[in-house]
C-alpha positions as a printed Julia matrix, in Angstrom:
181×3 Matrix{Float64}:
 127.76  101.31  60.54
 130.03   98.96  62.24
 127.05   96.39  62.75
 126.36   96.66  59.01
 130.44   95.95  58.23
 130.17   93.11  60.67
 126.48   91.46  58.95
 128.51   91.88  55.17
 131.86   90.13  56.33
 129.42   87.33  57.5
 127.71   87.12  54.6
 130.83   86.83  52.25
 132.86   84.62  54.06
 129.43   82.37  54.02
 129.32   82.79  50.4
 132.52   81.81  49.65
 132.95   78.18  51.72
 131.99   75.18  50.59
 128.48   73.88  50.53
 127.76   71.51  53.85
 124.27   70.18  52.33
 124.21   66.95  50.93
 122.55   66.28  47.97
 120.12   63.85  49.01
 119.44   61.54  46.15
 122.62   61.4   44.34
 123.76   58.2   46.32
 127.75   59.85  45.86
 126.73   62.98  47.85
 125.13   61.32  50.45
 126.34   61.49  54.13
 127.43   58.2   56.05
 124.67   57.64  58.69
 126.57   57.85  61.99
 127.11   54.49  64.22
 124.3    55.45  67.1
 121.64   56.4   64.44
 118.45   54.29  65.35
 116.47   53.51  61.95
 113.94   50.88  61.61
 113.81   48.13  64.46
 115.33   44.78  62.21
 115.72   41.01  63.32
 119.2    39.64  63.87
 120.37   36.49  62.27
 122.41   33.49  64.34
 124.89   32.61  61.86
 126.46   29.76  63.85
 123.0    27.61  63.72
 121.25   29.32  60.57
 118.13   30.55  62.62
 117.12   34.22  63.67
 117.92   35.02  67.1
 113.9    35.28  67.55
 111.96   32.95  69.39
 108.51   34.58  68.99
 108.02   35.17  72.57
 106.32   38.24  72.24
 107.97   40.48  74.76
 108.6    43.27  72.19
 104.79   43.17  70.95
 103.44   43.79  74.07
 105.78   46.62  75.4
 105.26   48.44  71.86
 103.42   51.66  72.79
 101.91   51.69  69.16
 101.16   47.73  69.07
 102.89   47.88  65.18
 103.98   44.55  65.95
 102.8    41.09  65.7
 104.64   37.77  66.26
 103.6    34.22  65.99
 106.29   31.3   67.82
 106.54   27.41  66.84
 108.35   24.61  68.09
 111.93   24.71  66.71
 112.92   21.83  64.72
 116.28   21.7   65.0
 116.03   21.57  69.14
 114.29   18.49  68.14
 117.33   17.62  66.16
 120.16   18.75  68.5
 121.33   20.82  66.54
 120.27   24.44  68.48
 119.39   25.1   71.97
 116.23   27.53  71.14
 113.26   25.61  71.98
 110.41   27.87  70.35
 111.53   29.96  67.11
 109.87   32.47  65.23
 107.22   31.86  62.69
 105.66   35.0   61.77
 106.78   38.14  62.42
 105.17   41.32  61.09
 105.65   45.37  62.53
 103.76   48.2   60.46
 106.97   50.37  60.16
 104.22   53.29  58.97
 103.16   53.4   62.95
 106.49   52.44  64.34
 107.85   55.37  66.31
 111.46   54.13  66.47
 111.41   54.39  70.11
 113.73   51.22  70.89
 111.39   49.99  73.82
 111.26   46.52  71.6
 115.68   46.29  71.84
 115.12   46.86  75.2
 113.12   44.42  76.36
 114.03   42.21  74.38
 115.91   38.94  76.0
 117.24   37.41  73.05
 118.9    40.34  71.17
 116.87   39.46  68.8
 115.72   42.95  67.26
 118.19   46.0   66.6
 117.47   49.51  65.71
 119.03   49.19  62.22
 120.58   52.02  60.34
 117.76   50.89  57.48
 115.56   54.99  56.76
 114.37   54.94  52.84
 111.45   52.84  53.16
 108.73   55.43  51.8
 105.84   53.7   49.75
 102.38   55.11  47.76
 100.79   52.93  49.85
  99.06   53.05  53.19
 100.08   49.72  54.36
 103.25   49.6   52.03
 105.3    49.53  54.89
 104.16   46.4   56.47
 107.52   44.57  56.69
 107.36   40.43  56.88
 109.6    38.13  58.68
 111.77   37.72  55.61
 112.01   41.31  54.96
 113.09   41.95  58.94
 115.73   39.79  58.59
 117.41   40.71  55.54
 117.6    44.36  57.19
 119.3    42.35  60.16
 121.54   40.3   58.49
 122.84   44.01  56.64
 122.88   45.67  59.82
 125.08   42.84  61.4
 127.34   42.87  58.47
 127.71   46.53  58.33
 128.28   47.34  61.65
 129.63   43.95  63.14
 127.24   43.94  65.17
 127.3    40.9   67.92
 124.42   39.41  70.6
 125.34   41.43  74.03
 125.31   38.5   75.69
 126.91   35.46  73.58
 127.04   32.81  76.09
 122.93   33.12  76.98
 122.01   34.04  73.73
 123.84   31.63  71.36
 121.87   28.87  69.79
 124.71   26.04  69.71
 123.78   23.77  71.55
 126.34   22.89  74.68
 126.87   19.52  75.07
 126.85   18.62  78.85
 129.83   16.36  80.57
 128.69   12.57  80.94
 128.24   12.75  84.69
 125.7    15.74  84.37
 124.05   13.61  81.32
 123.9    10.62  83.65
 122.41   12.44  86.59
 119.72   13.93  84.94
 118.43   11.36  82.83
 118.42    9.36  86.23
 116.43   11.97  87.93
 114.01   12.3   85.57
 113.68    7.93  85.49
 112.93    8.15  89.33
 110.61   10.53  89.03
């Protein structure tokens, strides 16, 4: 009898709190997605040179344990110019986000911080290879990413694009080494 007293008060005080589901597609009852949540792998954008942190090198490709990924590198024009440090840049850059198994692996071995996990989850599509996301795509999930969270490169100093303009000795020295050579 006790048991059964116990099982009712249970019941009651659960009917009488509030609700704690959300109510998924009113965009007002939603819940916030927490800061660690890994969604969709995204590229980051270098907003001091105007160039994705991505050089194309293919280290994330090749470590994916689904191969949803495929990248294709050029030669950067504005290292040509002076104007960024990044020798090769990204050209193409696809991943099948239908096969993607949000492991991370790619953030991980990834040099450049180039790609994030973003916080980016309602991509559903009707079709089978609707969720083939393109460079442009990839980095307009970055660039909302970086704004939302504030997100920064790890390491700034390796990873930053602008170029860093040597002293005149060192310029000196090495364009005379490379005369005598």
């Amino acid at each position: 009898m006790i048991g059964f007293l116990d099982s009712l008060l249970v019941t009651v005080r659960t009917a009488l709190r509030r609700p704690v589901t959300a109510q998924y597609p009113d965009p007002s009852k939603r819940q916030p997605v927490a800061e660690g949540f890994m969604g969709f792998p995204a590229l980051t954008w270098d907003e001091d040179v105007r160039e994705p942190y991505c050089t194309g090198c293919m280290v994330c490709v090749r470590d994916c344990p689904t191969q949803c990924m495929s990248a294709v590198m050029d030669d950067n024009p504005k290292h040509a110019e002076g104007a960024s440090r990044r020798r090769k840049i990204v050209r193409e850059f696809e991943i099948n986000l239908g096969r993607c198994i949000l492991c991370g692996i790619c953030v991980d071995v990834c040099n450049f911080d180039a790609i994030e996990m973003s916080h980016e989850h309602e991509l559903s599509k009707y079709e089978r290879n609707g969720n083939r996301v393109d460079l442009t795509r990839l980095l307009e999930m970055g660039r909302a990413y970086q704004r939302e969270t504030g997100w920064g490169p790890s390491q700034p100093k390796k990873n930053s694009g602008v170029p860093v303009e040597k002293p005149a000795g060192e310029r000196e020295k090495s364009a005379g080494g490379a005369a005598g050579r």
